[in-house]
C-alpha positions as CSV (number, residue, x, y, z in Angstrom):
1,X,0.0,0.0,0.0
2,X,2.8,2.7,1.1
3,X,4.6,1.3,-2.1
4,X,1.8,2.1,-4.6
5,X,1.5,5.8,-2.8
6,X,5.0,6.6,-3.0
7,X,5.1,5.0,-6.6
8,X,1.7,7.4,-7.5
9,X,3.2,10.7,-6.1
10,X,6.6,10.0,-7.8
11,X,4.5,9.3,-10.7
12,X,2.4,12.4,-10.3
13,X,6.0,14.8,-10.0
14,X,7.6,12.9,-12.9
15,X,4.3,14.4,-14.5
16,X,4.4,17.6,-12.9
17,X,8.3,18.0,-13.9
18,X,7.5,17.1,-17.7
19,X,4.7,19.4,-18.1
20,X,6.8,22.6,-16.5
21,X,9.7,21.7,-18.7
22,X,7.4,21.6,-22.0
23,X,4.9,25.1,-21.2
24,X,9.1,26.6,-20.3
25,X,9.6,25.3,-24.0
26,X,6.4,26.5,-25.5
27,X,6.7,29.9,-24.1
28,X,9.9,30.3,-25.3
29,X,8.7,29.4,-28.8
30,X,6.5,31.6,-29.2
31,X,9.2,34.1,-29.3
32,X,11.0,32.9,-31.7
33,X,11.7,33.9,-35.1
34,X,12.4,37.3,-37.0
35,X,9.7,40.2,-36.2
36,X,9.3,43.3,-38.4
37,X,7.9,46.9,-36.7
38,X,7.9,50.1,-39.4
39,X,8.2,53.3,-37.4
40,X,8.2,57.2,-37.6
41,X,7.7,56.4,-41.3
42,X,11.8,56.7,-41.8
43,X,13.3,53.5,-40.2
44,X,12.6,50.0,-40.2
45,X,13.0,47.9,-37.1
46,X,14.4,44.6,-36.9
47,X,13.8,41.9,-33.8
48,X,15.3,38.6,-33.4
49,X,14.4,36.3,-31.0
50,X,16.8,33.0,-31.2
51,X,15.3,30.0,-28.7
52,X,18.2,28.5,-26.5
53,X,16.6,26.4,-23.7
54,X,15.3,28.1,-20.5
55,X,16.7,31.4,-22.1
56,X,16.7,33.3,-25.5
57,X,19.3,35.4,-27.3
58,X,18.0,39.0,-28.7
59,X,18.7,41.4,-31.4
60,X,17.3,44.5,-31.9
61,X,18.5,46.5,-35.0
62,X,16.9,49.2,-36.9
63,X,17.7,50.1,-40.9
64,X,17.4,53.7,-42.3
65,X,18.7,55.8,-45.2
66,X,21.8,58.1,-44.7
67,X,22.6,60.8,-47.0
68,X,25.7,60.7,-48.9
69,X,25.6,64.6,-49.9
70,X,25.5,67.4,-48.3
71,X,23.4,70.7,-49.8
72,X,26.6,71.7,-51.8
73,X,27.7,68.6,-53.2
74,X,24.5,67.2,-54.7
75,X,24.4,70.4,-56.2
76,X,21.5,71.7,-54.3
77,X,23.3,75.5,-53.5
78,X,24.4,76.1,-56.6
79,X,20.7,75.2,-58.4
80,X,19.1,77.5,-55.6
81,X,21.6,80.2,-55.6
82,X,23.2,80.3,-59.0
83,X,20.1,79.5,-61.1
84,X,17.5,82.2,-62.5
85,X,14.0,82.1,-63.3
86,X,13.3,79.3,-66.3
87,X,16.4,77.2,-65.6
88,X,16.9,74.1,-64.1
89,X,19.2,72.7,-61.9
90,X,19.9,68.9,-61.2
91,X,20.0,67.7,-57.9
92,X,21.8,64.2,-57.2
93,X,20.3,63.0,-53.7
94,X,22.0,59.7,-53.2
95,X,21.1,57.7,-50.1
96,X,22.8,54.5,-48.7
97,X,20.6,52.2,-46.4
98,X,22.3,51.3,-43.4
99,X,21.9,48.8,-40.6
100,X,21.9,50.4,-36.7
101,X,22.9,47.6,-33.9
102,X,21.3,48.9,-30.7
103,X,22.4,48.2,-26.9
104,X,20.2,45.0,-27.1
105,X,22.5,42.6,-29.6
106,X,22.9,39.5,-29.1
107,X,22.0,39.9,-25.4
108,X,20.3,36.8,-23.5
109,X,16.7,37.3,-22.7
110,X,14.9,35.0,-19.9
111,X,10.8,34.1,-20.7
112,X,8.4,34.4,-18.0
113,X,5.2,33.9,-19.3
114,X,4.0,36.4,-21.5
115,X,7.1,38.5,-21.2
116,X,10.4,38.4,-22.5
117,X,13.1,40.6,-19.9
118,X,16.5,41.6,-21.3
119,X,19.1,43.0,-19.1
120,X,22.7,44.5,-20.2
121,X,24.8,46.8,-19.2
122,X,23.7,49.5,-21.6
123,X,19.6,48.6,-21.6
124,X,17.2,46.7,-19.8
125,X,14.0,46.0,-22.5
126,X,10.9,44.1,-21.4
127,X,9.4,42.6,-24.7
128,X,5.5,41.3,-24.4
129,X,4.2,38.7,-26.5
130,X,0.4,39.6,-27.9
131,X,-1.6,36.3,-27.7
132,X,-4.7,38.0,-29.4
133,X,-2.9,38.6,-32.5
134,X,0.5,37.1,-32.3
135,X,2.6,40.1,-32.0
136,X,5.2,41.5,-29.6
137,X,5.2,44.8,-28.4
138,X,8.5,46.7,-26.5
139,X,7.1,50.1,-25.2
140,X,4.7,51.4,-28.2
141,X,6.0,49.3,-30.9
142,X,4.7,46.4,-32.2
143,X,6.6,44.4,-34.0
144,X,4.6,41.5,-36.7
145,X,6.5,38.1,-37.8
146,X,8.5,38.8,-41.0
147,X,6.5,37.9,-44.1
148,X,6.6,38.9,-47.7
149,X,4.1,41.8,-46.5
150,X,6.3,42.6,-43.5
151,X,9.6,42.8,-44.5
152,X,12.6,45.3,-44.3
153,X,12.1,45.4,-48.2
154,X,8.4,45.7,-48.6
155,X,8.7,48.8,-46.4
156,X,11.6,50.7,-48.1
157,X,9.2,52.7,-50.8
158,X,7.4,54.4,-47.9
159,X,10.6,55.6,-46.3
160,X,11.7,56.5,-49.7
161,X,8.5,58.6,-50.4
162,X,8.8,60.3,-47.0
163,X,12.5,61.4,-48.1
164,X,11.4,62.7,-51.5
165,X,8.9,64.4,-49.6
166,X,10.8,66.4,-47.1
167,X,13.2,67.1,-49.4
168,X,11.0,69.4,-51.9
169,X,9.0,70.7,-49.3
170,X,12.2,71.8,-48.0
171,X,13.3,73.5,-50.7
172,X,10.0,75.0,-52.1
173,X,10.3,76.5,-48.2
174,X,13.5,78.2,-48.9
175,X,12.1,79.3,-52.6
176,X,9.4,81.7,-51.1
177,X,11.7,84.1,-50.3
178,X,13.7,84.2,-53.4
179,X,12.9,86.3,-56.1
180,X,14.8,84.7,-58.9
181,X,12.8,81.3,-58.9
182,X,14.9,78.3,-60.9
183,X,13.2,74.8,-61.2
184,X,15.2,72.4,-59.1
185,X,14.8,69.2,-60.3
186,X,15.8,65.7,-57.7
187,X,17.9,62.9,-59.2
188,X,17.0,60.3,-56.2
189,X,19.0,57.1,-55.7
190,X,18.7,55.1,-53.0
191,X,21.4,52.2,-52.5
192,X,19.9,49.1,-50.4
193,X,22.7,46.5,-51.4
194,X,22.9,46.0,-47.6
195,X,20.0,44.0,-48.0
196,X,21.4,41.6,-50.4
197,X,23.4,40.0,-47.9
198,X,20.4,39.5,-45.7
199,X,19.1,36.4,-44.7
């Protein structure tokens, strides 16, 4: 009788054990992978969440466009200055997209639940998985799982558009005031070879 007691409670913490060990598993799981969140409509960010066991190891890394000219060598002065009224001066705004490590690279991350918690000596980041629509949030962002719709790629025209934007508006700001009024005219090129590297 004490036999088949002690044999049912070792059975019933064998049980116990396996089932804590497997929901430890799952929750890290649902972590993993490569997560996509587009902000301030001029950088992309990039999460990766790498399963190891009780623990996790975290990226964080955002991509953005970074001028390669200033206002005098794309030519920008001299078509706003040296210009008159009815000419037309060609602007050469090249960009080169660039990839931005953060503090939280390759930095071990513990689950908890819901929760993912990071802690280095530069940042402490708390990352919370959404189970209503599979997403994970860190502060306001919410970051998706990379698809072809949510991609660093499929988001590049938008931050393109918001460049060309500012730019013009920028200068048809500084035209107001100018008498002689030349037509400036944007050569954009935007270099995203960094990308072709990319897994």
């Amino acid at each position: 009788m004490k036999r088949n007691i002690l044999i049912g409670l070792l059975l019933t913490f064998t049980i116990m054990l396996i089932t804590a060990c497997g929901n430890s598993n799952n929750d890290n799981n649902k972590f993993n992978g490569t997560w996509i969140a587009y902000e301030k409509n001029d950088q992309v960010a990039e999460l990766t969440i790498e399963n190891l066991g009780k623990e996790s190891i975290v990226s964080l890394s955002t991509y953005e466009y970074k001028a390669l000219m200033d206002s005098t060598t794309s030519g920008l002065s001299h078509a706003q200055i040296s210009k008159r009224t009815g000419e037309t001066g060609i602007v050469h705004a090249d960009y080169l997209l660039q990839k931005k490590k953060t503090p939280i690279y390759n930095a071990i991350g513990v689950v908890t639940g819901n929760r993912l918690n990071v802690n280095t000596d530069n940042a402490n980041m708390s990352i919370l998985y959404n189970e209503k629509d599979d997403t994970l949030i860190i502060e306001n962002i919410v970051f998706h799982k990379q698809s072809d719709d949510n991609s660093i790629k499929s988001y590049l025209p938008k931050i393109q558009a918001v460049i060309k934007n500012s730019n013009i508006e920028k200068n048809d700001d500084y035209m107001k005031g100018r008498i002689e009024k030349p037509t400036v005219q944007f050569d954009f090129s935007f270099d995203d070879s960094i990308l072709d590297n990319a897994q």
